[in-house]
DRENVOLUM-903761 format. One line per field, with one value per atom (N, C-alpha, C, O, CB): x negated, y, z negated; residue number from 0; atom name; residue in one letter. Coordinates in pm, whole numbers, plus 50000, padded with zeros to 5 digits. Glycine has a CB too. Example, Ala and Ser with C-alpha at 12.3 -4.5 7.8 and 13.67 -1.06 7.14 Angstrom:
REM residues 2
X	[48681 48770 48680 48576 48869 48715 48633 48710 48659 48592] .
Y	[49431 49550 49670 49668 49553 49775 49894 50003 50114 49940] .
Z	[49220 49220 49220 49154 49095 49292 49286 49213 49196 49428] .
pos	[0 0 0 0 0 1 1 1 1 1] .
site	[N CA C O CB N CA C O CB] .
code	[A A A A A S S S S S] .
***
This chain:
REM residues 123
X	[88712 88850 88883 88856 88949 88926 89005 89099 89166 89120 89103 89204 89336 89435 89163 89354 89482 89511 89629 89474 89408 89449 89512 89606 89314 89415 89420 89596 89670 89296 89647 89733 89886 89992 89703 89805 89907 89960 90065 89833 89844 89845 89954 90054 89661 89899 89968 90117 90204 89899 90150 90298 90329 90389 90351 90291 90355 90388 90503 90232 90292 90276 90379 90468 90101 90375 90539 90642 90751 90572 90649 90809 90793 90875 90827 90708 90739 90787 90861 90608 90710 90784 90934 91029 90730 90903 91089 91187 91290 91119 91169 91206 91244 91342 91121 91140 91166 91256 91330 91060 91222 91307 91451 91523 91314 91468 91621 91723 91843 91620 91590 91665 91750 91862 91574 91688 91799 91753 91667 91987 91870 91866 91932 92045 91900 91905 92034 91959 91849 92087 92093 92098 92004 92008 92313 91931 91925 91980 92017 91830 91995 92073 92175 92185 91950 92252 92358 92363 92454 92449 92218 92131 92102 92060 91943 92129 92089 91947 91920 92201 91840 91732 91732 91806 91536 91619 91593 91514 91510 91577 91441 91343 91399 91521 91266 91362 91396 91318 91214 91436 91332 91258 91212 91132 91319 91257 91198 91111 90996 91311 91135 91057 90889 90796 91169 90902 90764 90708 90592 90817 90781 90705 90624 90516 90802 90716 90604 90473 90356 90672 90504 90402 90292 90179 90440 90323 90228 90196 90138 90229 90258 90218 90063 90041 90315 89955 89811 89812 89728 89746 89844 89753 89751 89662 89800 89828 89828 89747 89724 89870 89662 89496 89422 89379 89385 89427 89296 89365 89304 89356 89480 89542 89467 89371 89733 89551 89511 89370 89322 89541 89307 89147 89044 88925 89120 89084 88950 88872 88940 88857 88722 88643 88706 88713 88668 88750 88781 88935 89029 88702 88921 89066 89101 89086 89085 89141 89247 89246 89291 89404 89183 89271 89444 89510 89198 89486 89646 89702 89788 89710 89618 89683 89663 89751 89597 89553 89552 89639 89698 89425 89664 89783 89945 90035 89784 89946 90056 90084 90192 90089 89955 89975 89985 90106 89866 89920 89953 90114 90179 89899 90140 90278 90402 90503 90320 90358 90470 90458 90569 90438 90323 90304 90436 90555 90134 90363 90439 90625 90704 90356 90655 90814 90879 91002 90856 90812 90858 90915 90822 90686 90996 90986 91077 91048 91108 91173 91219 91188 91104 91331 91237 91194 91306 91280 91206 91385 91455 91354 91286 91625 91371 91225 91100 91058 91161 91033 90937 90982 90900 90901 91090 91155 91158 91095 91329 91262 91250 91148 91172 91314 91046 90901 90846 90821 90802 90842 90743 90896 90880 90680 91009 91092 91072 91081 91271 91038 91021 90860 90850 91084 90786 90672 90649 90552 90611 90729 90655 90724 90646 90711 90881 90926 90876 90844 91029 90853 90750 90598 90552 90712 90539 90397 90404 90303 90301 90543 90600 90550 90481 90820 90609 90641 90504 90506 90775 90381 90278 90152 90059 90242 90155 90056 89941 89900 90060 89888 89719 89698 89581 89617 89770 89778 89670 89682 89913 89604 89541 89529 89457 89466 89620 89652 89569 89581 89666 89468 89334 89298 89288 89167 89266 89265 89359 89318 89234 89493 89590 89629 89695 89640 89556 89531 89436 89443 89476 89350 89237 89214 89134 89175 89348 89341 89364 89283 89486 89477 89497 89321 89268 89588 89286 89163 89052 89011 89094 89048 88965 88997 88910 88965 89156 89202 89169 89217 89407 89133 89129 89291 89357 89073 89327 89466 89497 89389 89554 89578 89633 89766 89857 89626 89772 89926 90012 89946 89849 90144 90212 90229 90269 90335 90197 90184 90107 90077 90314 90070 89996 90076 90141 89904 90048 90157 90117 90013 90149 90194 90188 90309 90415 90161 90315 90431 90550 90657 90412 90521 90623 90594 90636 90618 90548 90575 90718 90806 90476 90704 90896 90879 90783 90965 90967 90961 91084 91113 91042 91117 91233 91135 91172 91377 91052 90936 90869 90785 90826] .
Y	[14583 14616 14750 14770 14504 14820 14959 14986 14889 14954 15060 15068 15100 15066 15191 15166 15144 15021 14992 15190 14906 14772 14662 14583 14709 14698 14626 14651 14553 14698 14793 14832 14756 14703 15012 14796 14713 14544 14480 14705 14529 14349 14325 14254 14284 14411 14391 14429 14347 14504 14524 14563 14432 14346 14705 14417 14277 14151 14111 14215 14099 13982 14039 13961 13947 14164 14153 14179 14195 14278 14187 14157 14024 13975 14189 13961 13812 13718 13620 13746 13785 13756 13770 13700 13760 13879 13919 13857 13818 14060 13839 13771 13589 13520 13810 13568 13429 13384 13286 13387 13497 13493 13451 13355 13656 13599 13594 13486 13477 13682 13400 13276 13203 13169 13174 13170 13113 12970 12922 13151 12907 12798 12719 12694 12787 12662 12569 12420 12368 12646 12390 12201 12186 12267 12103 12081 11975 11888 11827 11925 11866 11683 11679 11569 11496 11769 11750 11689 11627 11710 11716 11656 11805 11900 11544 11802 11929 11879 11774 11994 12015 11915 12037 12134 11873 11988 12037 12139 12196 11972 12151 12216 12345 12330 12148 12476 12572 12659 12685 12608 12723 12849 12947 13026 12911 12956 13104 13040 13085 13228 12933 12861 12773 12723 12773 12781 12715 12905 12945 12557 12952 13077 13162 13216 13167 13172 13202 13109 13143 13187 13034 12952 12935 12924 12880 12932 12978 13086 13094 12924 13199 13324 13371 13470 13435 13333 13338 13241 13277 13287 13190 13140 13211 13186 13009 13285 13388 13420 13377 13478 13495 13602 13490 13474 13660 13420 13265 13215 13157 13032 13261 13176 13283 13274 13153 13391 13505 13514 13508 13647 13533 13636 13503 13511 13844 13399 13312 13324 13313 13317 13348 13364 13250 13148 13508 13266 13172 13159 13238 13236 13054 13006 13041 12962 12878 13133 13169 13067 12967 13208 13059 12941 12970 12878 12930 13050 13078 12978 12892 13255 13017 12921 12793 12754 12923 12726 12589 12570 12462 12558 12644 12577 12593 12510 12671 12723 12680 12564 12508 12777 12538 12381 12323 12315 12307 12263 12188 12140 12035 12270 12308 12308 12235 12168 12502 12271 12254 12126 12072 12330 12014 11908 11854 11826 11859 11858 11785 11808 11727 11880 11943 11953 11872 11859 12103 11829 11771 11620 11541 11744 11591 11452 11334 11216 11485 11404 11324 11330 11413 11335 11263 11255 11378 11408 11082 11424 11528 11674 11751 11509 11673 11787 11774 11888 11734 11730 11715 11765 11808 11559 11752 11817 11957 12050 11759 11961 12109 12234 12354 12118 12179 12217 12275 12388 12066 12180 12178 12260 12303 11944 12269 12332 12514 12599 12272 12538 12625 12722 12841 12597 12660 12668 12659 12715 12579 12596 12629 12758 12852 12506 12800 12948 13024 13120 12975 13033 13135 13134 13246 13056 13042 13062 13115 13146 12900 13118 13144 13347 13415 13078 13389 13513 13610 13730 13522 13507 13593 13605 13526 13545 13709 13729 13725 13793 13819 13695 13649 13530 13496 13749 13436 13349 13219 13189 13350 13181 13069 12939 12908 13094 12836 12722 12610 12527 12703 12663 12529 12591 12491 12497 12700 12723 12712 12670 12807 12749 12659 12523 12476 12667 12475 12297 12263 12155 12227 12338 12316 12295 12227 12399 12406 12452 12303 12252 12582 12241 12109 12041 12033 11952 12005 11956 12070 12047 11955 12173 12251 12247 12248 12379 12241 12250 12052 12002 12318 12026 11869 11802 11764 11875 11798 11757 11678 11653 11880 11641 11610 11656 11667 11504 11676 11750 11617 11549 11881 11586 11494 11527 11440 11473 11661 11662 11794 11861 11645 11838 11896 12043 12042 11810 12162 12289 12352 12390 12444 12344 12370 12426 12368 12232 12506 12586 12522 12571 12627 12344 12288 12165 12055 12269 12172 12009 11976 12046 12000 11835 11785 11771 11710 11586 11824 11792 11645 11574 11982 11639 11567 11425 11331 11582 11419 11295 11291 11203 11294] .
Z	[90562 90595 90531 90413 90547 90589 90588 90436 90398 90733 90386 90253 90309 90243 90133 90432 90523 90532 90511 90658 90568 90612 90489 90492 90681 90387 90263 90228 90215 90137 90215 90147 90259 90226 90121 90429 90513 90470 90464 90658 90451 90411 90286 90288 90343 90171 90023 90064 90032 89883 90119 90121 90179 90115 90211 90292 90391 90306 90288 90515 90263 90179 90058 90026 90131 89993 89915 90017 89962 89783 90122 90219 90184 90106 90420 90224 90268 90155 90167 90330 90001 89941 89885 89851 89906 89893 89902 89985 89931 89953 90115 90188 90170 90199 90263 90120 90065 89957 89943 90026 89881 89736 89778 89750 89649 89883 89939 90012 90034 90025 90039 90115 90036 90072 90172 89900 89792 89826 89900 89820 89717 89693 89791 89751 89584 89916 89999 90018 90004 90187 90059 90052 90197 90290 90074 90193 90308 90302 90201 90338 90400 90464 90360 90305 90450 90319 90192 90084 90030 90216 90041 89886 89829 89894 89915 89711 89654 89599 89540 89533 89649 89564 89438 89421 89662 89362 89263 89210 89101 89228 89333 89366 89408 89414 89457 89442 89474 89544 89483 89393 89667 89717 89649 89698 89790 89523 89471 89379 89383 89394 89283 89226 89314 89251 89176 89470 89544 89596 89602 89732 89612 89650 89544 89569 89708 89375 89263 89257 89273 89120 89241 89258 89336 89289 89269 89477 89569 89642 89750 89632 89539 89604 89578 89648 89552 89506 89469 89596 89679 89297 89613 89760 89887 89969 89812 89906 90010 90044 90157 90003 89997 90014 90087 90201 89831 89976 90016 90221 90311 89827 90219 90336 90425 90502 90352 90383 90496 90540 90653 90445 90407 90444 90383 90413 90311 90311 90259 90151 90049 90337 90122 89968 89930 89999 89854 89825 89693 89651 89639 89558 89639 89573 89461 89369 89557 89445 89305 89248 89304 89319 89092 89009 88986 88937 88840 89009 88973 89074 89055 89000 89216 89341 89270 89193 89510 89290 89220 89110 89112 89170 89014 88918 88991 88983 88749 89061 89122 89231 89248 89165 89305 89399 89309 89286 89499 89221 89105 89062 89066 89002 89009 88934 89059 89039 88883 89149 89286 89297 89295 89442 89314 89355 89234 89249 89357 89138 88994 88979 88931 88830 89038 89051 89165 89171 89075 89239 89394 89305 89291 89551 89269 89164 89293 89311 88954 89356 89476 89614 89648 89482 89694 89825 89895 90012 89886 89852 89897 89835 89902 89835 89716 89641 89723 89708 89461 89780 89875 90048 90129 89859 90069 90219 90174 90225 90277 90042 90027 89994 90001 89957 89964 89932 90088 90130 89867 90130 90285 90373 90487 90372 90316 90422 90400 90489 90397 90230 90202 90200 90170 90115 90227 90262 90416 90467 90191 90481 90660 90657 90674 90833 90637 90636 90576 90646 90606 90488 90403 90508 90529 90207 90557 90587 90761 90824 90554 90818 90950 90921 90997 90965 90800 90800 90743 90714 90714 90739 90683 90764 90753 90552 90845 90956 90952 90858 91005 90990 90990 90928 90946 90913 90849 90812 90897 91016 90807 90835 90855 90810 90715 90850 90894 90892 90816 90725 91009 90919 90861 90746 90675 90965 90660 90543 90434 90326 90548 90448 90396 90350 90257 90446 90464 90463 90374 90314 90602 90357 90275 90131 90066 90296 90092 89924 89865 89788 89860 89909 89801 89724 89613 89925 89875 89850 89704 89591 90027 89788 89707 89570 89483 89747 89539 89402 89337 89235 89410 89376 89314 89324 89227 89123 89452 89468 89600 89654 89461 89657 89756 89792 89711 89754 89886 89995 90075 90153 90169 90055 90135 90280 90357 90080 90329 90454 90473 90374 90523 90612 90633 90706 90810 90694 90619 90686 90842 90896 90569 90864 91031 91109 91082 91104 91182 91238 91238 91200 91368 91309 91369 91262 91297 91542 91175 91086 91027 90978 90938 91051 91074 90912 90864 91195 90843 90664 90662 90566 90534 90749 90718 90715 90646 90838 90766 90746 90633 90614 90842] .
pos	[0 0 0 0 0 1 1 1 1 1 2 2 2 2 2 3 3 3 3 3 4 4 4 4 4 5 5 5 5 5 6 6 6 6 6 7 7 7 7 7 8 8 8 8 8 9 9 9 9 9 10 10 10 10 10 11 11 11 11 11 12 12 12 12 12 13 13 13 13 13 14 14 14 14 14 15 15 15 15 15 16 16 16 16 16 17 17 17 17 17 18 18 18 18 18 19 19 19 19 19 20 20 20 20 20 21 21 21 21 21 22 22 22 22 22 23 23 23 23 23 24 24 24 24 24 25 25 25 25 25 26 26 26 26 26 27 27 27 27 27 28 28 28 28 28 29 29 29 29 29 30 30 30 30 30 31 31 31 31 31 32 32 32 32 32 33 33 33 33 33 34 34 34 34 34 35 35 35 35 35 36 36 36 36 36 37 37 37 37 37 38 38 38 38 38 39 39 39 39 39 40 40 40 40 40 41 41 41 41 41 42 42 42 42 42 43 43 43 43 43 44 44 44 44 44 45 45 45 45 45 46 46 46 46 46 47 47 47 47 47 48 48 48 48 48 49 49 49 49 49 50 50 50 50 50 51 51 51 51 51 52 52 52 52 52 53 53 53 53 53 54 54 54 54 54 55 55 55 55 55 56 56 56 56 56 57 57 57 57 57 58 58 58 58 58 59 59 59 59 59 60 60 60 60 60 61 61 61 61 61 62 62 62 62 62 63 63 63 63 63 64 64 64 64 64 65 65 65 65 65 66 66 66 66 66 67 67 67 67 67 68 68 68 68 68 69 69 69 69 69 70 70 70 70 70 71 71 71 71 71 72 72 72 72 72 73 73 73 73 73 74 74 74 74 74 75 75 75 75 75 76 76 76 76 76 77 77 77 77 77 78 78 78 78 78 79 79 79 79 79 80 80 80 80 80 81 81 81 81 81 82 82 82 82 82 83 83 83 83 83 84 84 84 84 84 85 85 85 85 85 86 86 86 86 86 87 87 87 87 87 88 88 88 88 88 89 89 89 89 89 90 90 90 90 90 91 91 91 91 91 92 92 92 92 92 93 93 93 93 93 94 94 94 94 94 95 95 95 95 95 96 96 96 96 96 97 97 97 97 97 98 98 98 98 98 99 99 99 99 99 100 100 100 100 100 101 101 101 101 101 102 102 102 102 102 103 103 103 103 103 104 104 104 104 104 105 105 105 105 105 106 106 106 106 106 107 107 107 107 107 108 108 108 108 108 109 109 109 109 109 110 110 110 110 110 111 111 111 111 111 112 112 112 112 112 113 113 113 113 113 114 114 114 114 114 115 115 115 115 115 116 116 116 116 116 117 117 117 117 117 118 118 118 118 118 119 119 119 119 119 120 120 120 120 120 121 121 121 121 121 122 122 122 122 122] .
site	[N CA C O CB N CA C O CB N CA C O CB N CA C O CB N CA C O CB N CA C O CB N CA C O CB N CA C O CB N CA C O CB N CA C O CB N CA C O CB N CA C O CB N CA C O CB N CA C O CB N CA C O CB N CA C O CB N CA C O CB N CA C O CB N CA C O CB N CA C O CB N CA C O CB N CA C O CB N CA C O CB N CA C O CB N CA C O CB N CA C O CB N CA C O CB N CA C O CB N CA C O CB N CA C O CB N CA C O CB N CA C O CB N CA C O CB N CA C O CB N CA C O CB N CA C O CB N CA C O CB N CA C O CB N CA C O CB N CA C O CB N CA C O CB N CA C O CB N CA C O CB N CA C O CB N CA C O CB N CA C O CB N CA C O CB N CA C O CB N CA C O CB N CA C O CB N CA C O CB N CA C O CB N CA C O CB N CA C O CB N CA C O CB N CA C O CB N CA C O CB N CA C O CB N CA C O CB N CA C O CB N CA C O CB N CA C O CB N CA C O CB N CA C O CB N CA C O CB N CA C O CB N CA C O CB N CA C O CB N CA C O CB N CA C O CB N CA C O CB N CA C O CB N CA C O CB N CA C O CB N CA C O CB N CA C O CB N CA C O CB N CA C O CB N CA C O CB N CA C O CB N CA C O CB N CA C O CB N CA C O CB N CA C O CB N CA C O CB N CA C O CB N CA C O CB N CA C O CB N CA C O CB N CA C O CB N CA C O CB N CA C O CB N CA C O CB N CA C O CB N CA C O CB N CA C O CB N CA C O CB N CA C O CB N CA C O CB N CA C O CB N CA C O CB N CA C O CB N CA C O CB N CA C O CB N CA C O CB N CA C O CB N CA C O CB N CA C O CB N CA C O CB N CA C O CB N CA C O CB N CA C O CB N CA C O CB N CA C O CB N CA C O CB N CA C O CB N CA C O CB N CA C O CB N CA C O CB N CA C O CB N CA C O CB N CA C O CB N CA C O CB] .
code	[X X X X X X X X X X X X X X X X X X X X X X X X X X X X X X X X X X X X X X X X X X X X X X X X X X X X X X X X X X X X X X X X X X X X X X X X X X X X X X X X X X X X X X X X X X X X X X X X X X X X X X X X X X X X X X X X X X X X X X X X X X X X X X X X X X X X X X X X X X X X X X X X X X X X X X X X X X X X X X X X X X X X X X X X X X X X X X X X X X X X X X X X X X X X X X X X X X X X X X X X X X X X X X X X X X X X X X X X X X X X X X X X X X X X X X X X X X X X X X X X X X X X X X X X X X X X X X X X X X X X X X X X X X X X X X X X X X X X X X X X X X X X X X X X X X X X X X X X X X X X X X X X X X X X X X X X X X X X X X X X X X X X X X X X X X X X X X X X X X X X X X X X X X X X X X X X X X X X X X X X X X X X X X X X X X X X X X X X X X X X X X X X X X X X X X X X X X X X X X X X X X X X X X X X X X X X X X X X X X X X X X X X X X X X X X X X X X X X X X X X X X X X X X X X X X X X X X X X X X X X X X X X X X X X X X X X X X X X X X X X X X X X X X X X X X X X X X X X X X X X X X X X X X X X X X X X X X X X X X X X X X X X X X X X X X X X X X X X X X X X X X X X X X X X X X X X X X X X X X X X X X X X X X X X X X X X X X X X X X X X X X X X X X X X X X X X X X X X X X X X X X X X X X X X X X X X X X X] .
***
């Protein structure tokens, strides 16, 4: 890949984070959860690369799946997780699904659902 391309990618992936940041903190279903958008996007921002392009999983990613699994403590914190994560993973191009899907496993973990364009979080 191109050092044009590399540098295209890095700027993008900080929009997207920025972008996420900006969404803030809002309610579902008129439950405040506890959980927060800017708090699941630090966290899983080392997983990005691995989403986009593959090699190896960041241990940073794995502690942040980690850290995220362990903050989800309610069933509303778990909507808001997967609500904040399909938008965030909507806005990062080249993004690859089935590799995304993958990291839990790779990190010695499990995922309550599986990220996907159209996955219903409210389930």
């Amino acid at each position: 890949m191109g050092n044009n391309s590399a540098k295209s990618i890095s700027l993008m992936m900080m929009v997207v984070m920025v972008s996420i940041l900006l969404m803030g903190d809002y309610h579902l279903h008129g439950v405040k959860a506890e959980i927060t958008c800017e708090e699941v996007t630090y966290w899983l921002f080392p997983c990005i690369s691995y989403g986009v392009f593959g090699g190896t999983v960041d241990p940073a990613c794995c502690t942040g799946v980690k850290t995220a699994l362990a903050a989800a403590k309610t069933a509303e914190d778990v909507r808001k997780k997967c609500e904040c994560v399909k938008e965030g993973a909507a806005l990062i191009p080249g993004l690859n699904y089935t590799r995304v899907n993958e990291i839990p496993k790779l990190c010695g973990t499990t995922s309550p659902y599986q990220v996907t364009p159209d996955v219903d979080c409210s389930k």
